[in-house]
DRENDRENPA-616312 format. One record per residue (C-alpha): chain; z, x, y. Coordinates in steps of 0.001 Angstrom, whole numbers, plus 500000, padded with zeros to 6 digits. Example, Ala and Ser with C-alpha at 12.3 -4.5 7.8 and 13.67 -1.06 7.14 Angstrom:
BEGIN
unit  Z  X  Y
A  507800  512300  495500
A  507140  513670  498940
// end
This chain:
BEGIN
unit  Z  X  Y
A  618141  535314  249971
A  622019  535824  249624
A  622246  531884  248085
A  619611  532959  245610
A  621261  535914  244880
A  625134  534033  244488
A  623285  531363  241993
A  621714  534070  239713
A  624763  535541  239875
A  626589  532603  238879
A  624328  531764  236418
A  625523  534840  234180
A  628550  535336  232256
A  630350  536184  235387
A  630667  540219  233863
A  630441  542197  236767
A  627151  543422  236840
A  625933  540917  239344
A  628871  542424  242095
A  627911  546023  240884
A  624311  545231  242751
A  626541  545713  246075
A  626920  548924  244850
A  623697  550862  245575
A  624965  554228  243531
A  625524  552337  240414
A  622148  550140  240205
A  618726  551714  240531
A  615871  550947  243232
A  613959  548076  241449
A  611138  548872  243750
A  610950  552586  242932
A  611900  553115  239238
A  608152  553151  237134
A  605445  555266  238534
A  602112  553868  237936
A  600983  556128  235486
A  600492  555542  232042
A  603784  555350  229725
A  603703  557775  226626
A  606863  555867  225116
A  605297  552553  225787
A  605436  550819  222260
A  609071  552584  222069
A  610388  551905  224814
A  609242  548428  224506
A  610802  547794  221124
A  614192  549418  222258
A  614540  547042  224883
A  613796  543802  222956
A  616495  545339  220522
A  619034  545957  223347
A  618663  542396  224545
A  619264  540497  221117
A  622313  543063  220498
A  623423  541503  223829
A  622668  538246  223003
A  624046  538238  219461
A  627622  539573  221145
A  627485  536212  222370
A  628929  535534  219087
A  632974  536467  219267
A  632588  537408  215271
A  629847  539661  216120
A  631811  541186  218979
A  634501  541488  216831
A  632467  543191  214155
A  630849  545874  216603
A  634006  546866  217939
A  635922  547444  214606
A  632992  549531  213475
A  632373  551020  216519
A  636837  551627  216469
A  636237  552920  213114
A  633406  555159  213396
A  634429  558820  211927
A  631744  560410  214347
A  631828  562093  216847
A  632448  559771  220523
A  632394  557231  217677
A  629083  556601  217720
A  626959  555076  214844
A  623950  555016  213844
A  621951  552135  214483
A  619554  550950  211959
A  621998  551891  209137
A  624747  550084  210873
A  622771  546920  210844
A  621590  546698  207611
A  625260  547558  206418
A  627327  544520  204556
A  624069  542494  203332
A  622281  543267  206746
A  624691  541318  208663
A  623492  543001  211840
A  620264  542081  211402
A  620639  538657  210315
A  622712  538385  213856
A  620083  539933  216142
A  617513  537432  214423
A  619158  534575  215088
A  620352  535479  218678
A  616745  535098  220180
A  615107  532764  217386
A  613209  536095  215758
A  612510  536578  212925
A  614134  539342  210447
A  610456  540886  209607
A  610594  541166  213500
A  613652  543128  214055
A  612681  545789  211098
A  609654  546000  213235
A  611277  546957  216348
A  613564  549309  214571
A  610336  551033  213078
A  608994  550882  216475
A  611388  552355  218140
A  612263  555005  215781
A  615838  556512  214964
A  618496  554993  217236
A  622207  555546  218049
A  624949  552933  219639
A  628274  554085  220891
A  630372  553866  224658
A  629034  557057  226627
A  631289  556366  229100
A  635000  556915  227420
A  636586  555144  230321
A  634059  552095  228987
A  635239  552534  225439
A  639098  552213  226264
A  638621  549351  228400
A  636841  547157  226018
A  639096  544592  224107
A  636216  542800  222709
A  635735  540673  225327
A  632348  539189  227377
A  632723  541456  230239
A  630003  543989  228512
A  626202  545300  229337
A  624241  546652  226428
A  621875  549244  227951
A  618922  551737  226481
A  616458  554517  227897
A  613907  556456  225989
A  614316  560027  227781
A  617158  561433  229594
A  617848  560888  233288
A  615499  557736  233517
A  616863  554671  234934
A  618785  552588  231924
A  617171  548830  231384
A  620680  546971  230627
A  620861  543517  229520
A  623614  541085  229882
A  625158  538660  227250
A  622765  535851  228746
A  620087  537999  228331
A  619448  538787  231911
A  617728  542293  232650
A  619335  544860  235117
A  618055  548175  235743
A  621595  550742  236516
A  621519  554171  237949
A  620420  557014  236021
A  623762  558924  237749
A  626580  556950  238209
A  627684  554237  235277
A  628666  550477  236625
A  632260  549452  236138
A  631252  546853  233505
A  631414  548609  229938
A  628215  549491  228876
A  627402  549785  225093
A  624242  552293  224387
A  621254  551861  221927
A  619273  554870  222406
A  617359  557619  220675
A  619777  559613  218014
A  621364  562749  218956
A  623708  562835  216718
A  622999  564306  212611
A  624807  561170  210768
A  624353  563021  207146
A  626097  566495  208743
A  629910  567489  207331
A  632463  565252  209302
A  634133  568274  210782
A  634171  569233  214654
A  636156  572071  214347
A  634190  574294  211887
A  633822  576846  214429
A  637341  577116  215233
A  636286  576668  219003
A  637433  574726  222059
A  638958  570892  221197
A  641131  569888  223628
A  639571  565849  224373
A  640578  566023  228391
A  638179  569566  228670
A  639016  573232  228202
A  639579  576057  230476
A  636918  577520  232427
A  638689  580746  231974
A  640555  581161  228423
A  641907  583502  227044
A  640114  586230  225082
A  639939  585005  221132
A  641958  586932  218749
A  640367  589728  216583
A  639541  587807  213088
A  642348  588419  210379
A  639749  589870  207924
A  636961  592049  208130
A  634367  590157  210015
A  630655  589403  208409
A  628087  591900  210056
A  625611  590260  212510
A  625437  589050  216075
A  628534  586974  217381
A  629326  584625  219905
A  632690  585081  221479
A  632541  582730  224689
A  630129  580044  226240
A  630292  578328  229196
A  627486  576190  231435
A  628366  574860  234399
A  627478  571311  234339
A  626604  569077  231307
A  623087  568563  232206
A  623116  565526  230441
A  622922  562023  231736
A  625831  559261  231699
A  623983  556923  229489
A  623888  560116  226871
A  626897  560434  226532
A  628545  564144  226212
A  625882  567146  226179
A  624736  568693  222892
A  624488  572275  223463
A  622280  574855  221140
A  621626  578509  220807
A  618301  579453  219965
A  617645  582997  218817
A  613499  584062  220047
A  611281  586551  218469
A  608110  587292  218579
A  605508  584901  216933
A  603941  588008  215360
A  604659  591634  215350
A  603224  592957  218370
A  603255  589744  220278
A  604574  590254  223858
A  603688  586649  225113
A  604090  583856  222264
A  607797  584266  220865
A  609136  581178  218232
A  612724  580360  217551
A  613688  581290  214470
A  617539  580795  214058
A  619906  578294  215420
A  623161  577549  215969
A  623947  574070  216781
A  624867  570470  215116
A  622157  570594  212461
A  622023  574569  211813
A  620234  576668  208911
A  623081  578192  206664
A  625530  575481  206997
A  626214  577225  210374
A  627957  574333  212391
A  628604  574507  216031
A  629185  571199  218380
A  630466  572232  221750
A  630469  569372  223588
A  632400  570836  226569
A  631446  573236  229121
A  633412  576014  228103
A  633859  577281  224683
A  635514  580569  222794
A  635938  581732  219709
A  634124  584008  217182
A  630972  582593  215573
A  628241  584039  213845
A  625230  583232  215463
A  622463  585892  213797
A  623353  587322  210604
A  622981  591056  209620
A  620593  590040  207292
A  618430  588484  209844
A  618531  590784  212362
A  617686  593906  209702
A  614858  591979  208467
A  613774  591168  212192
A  613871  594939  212801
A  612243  595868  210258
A  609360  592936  210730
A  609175  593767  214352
A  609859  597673  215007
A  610422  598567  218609
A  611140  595073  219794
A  613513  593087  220622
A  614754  589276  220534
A  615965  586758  223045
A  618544  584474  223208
A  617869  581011  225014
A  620438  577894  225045
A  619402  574815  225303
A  620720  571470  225952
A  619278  569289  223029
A  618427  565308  223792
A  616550  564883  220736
A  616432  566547  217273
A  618719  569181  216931
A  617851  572533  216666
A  614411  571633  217611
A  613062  572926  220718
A  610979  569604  222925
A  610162  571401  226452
A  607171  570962  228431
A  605014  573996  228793
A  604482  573760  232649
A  608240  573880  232428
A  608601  576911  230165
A  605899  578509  232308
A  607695  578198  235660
A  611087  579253  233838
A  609724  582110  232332
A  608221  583750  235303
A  611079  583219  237451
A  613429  585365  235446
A  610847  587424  234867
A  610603  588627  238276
A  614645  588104  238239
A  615187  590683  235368
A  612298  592727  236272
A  611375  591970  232740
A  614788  592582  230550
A  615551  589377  229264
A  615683  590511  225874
A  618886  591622  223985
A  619061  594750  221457
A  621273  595658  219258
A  622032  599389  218421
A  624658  601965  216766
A  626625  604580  218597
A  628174  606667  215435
A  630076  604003  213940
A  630199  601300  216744
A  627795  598795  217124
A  627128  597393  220733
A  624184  595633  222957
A  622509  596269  225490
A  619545  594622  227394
A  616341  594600  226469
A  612840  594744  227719
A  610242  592076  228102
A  611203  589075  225881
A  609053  586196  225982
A  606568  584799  228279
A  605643  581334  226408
A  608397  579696  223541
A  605748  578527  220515
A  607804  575459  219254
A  606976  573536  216368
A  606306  570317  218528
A  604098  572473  220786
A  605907  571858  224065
A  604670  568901  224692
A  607846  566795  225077
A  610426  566791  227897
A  613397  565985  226023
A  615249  569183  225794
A  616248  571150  229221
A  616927  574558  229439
A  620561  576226  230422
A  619610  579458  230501
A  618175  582962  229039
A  620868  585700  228416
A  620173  588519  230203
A  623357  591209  230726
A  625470  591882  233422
A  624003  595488  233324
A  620894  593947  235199
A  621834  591502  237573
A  625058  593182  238696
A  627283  590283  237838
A  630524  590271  235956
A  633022  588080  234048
A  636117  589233  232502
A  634796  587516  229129
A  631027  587719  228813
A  628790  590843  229703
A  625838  587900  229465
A  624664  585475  232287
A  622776  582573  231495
A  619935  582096  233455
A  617830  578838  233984
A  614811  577339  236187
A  614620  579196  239330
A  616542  581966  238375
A  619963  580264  238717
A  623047  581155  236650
A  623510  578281  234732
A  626640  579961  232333
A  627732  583066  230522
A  627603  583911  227468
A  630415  586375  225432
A  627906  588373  222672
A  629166  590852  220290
A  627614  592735  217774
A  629898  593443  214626
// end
């Protein structure tokens, strides 16, 4: 067995994938890693991994290499990703033409894998992966149709490895997986005015600064913070969102629908990309105009506010009912039923305070019946569970009732 393994081994381009199977944390269980049940994403999943394999193959080519890493080097995106498809066809389909030729296809065939497989993205996840690639052989080009699965990566001979779904390998790995990121969106990363600092932010900042002129009236987020990523390696840094709930119809006490979001692809040119864990600043996440009209729609009720970690479209919600279901009762029974928020006026002043019953099933436009998006948490106040943090009166709350973050609101 060990001289079979040392001649496959040999038989590669001597990257170091072969000596990362000595490492069991960084390669998955081949014996374990597909149930036997029937695969939703099959066609998809397919077609992204014969697309991964001639993008491996084709970097064969040290003019091809060279080409993916100046556009990858020159990408204006955020983690310098790019998208895929587009990338490709770019400079009289060069890509293409490349991946064609790498495993004898034809060009008709590679359109039909990129149909196939739908919108991609390919970028370094791993920024470690990203600085240590000069171009060279010593690469892996890897893909995975849902988060946390275990990442089919191919070689530059075309040999097939399956890596964990936790800890990257020490050879680079270049991703081709589904889009995250909004490639038409305004280049800026900053438009919030929140958190930038590449190597991470405080956990605990400062308080932000009153705004130098009068503030727009609505709802306002102030501080955010979740305490992991909940995002896998091969996806790169975590896309978080903040969804605000109503009900689906006035009167409704079970079926609420999101109905504003603040995110990377946002309704009113509202733009918010926190890819770190902690975040502050002041941003307008429910305007006064939506929240009078929600009153008035809805009299006597009150909204929720639910943040998500998006691995799909953004500002989209993809959860799986059972999911929801099992979320929602547990901080039900948590909250004894205030997980709602509510805004109201004392004199002058404006403030919130928690609110009763919220939502017992999210009605999302894809009908919960994907499992891309995972949930950080509900806010429900400090008043309730007895908690406290110096810069947010809100806990975020996810599956089993855990804290999962905080959340500064303030109503202006």
């Amino acid at each position: 067995m060990r001289a079979i393994h040392w001649w496959l081994c040999a038989s590669l381009l001597a990257v170091p994938a072969c000596a990362d199977r000595t490492d069991p944390a960084a390669l998955a269980d081949e014996g374990t890693v597909r149930p036997l049940v029937p695969d939703p994403h099959a066609d998809r999943r397919a077609a992204q991994e014969r697309l991964a394999r001639r993008v491996a193959l084709a970097l064969r080519d040290p003019d091809f290499r060279a080409w993916v890493k100046g556009s990858l080097d020159g990408s204006r995106f955020r983690e310098h990703k790019l998208p895929f498809a587009r990338t490709l066809g770019a400079g009289g389909a060069r890509g293409i033409h490349a991946l064609a030729a790498a495993d004898g296809a034809t060009e008709a065939a590679v359109q039909a894998d990129l149909q196939a497989a739908g919108r991609l993205e390919f970028y370094f996840p791993v920024p470690a992966h990203r600085a240590a690639w000069t171009g060279g052989e010593d690469l892996l080009v890897a893909t995975e149709v849902e988060d946390h699965e275990v990442p089919v990566a191919y070689d530059l001979r075309g040999g097939r490895h399956l890596l964990s779904p936790d800890r990257p390998p020490t050879t680079p790995v270049l991703a081709v997986v589904p889009q995250e990121t909004d490639f038409d969106a305004p280049e800026a990363t900053t438009a919030d005015g929140g958190c930038t600092d590449p190597e991470g932010c405080d956990q605990n900042p400062p308080p932000p600064p009153p705004p130098s002129t009068a503030p727009a009236p609505g709802l306002y987020m102030t501080y955010f913070n979740a305490v992991k990523d909940f995002e896998g390696w091969l996806k790169g840094s975590p896309e978080f969102e903040v969804h605000i709930l109503v009900p689906k119809a006035p009167g409704d006490t079970v079926n609420y629908k999101s109905v504003w979001c603040v995110g990377e692809q946002s309704p009113a040119n509202v733009y918010w990309d926190s890819d770190k864990l902690t975040w502050s600043g002041n941003l307008l996440i429910y305007p006064q105009t939506q929240l009078s009209g929600f009153h008035q729609q809805y009299p006597g009720q009150d909204y929720s506010i639910l943040v998500l970690e998006d691995d799909d479209e953004a500002c989209r919600i993809l959860i799986d009912r059972d999911l929801v279901g099992n979320f929602v009762k547990a901080i039900s029974n948590f909250s004894r039923d205030y997980k709602a928020t509510r805004d109201t006026t004392n004199g002058y002043s404006k403030y919130l305070k928690a609110g009763k019953s919220g939502f017992d099933l999210i009605t999302a436009a894809a009908d919960l019946i994907q499992t891309n998006d995972e949930i950080v948490g509900d806010a429900i106040a400090n008043s309730v569970t007895g908690l406290s943090n110096p810069y947010a009166a809100w806990g975020l709350f996810g599956e089993g009732a855990q804290r999962n973050g905080w959340l500064g609101l303030v109503a202006r």
